[in-house]
C-alpha positions as CSV (number, residue, x, y, z in Angstrom):
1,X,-68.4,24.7,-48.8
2,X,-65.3,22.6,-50.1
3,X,-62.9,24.2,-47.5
4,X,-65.6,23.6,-44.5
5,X,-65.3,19.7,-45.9
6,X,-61.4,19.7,-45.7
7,X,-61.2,21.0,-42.3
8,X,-63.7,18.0,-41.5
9,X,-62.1,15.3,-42.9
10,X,-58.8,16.4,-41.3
11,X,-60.4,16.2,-37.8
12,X,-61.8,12.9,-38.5
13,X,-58.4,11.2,-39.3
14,X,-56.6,13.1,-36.5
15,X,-59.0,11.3,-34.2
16,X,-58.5,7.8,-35.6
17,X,-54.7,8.2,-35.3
18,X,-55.8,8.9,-31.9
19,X,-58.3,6.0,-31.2
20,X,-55.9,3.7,-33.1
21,X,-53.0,4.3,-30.4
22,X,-55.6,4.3,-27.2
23,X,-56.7,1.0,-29.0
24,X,-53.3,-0.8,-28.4
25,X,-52.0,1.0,-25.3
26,X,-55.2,-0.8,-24.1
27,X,-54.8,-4.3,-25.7
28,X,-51.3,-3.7,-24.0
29,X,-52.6,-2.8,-20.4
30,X,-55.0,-5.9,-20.7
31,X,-52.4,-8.2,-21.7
32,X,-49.8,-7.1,-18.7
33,X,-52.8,-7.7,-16.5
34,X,-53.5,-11.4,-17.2
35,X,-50.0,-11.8,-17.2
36,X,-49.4,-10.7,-13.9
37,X,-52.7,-12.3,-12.0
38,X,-52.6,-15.0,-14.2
39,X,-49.8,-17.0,-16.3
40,X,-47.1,-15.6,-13.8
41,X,-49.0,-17.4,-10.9
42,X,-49.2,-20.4,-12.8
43,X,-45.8,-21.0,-13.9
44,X,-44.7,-20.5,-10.7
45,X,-46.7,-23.2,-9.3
46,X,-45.8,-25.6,-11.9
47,X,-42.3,-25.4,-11.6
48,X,-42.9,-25.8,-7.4
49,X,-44.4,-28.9,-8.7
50,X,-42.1,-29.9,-10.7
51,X,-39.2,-29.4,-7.5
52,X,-41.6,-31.2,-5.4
53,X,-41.8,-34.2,-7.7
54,X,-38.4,-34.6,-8.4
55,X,-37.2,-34.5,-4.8
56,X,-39.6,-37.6,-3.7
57,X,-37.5,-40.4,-2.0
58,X,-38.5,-43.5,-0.1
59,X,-40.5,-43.1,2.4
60,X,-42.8,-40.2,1.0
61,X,-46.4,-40.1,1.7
62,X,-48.0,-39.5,-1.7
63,X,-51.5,-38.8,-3.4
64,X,-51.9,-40.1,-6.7
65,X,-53.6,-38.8,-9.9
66,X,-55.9,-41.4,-9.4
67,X,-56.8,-40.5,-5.9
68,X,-54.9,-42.7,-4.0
69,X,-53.2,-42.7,-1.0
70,X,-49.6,-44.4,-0.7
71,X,-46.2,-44.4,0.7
72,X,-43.3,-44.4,-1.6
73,X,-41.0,-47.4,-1.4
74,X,-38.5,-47.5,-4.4
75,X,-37.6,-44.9,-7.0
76,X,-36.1,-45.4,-9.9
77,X,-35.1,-42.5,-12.6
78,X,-38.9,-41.4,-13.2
79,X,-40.8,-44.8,-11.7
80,X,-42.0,-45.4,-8.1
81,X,-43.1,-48.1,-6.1
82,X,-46.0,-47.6,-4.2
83,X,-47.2,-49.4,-0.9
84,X,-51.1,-48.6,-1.0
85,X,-51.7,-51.1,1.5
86,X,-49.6,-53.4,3.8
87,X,-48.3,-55.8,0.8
88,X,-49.9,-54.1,-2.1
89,X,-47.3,-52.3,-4.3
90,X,-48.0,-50.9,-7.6
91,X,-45.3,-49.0,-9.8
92,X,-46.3,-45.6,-11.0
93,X,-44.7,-43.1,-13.0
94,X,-43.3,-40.2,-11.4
95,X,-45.0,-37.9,-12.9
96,X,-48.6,-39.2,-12.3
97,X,-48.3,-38.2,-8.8
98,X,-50.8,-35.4,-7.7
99,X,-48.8,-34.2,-4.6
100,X,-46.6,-35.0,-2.0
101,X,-48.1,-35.0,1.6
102,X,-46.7,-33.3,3.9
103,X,-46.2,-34.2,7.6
104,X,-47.7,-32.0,10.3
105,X,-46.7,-32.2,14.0
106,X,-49.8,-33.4,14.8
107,X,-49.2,-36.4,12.6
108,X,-46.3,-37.0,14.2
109,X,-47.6,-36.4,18.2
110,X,-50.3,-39.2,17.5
111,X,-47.7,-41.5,15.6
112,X,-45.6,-41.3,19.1
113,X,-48.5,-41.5,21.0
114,X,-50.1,-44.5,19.6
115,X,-50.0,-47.2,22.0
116,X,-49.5,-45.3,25.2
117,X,-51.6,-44.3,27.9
118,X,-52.8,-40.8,28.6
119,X,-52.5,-41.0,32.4
């Protein structure tokens, strides 16, 4: 009876070694995961944003944390001046700025077109 008890309670410990390594291989797995599909990604994009922001120069079309449209007119170290109208400037800090709007070709094939006739 005592020996039947030993041989259990040897099995029973065996397993939890076991269970206790499965346990963290999968923590482990779970945690590469979400790394890879997740905070990888994410830096990434922040630091694009961060290249982005710090190469704005006059001229820039911007969009605003705010929601605003505007075209950059000064910069100085990390403050801009924004035109959001014709004569309307504000100065925002650099940082505040959502993204930087990029040009397509149809942007540019209506600004050359503006004024002319299609004949």
């Amino acid at each position: 009876m005592f020996i039947n008890d030993a041989f259990a309670s040897e099995a029973v410990t065996a397993s939890a070694g076991a269970s206790v390594a499965a346990n963290v291989i999968q923590i482990l797995l779970i945690f590469l995961v979400f790394y890879l599909l997740l905070i990888r990604p994410q830096q990434k994009k922040m630091k694009q944003h961060e290249a982005e922001l710090q190469a704005i120069k006059t001229g820039d079309k911007v969009l605003t944390g705010g929601g605003l449209y505007a075209t950059v007119k000064g910069v100085e170290a990390d403050d801009l001046t924004l035109e959001i109208s014709k004569g309307v400037e504000v100065k925002a800090h650099r940082w505040t700025i959502r993204e930087v709007i990029k040009e397509t070709t149809s942007d540019k094939k209506s600004k050359n077109n503006k004024g002319k006739k299609n004949v």
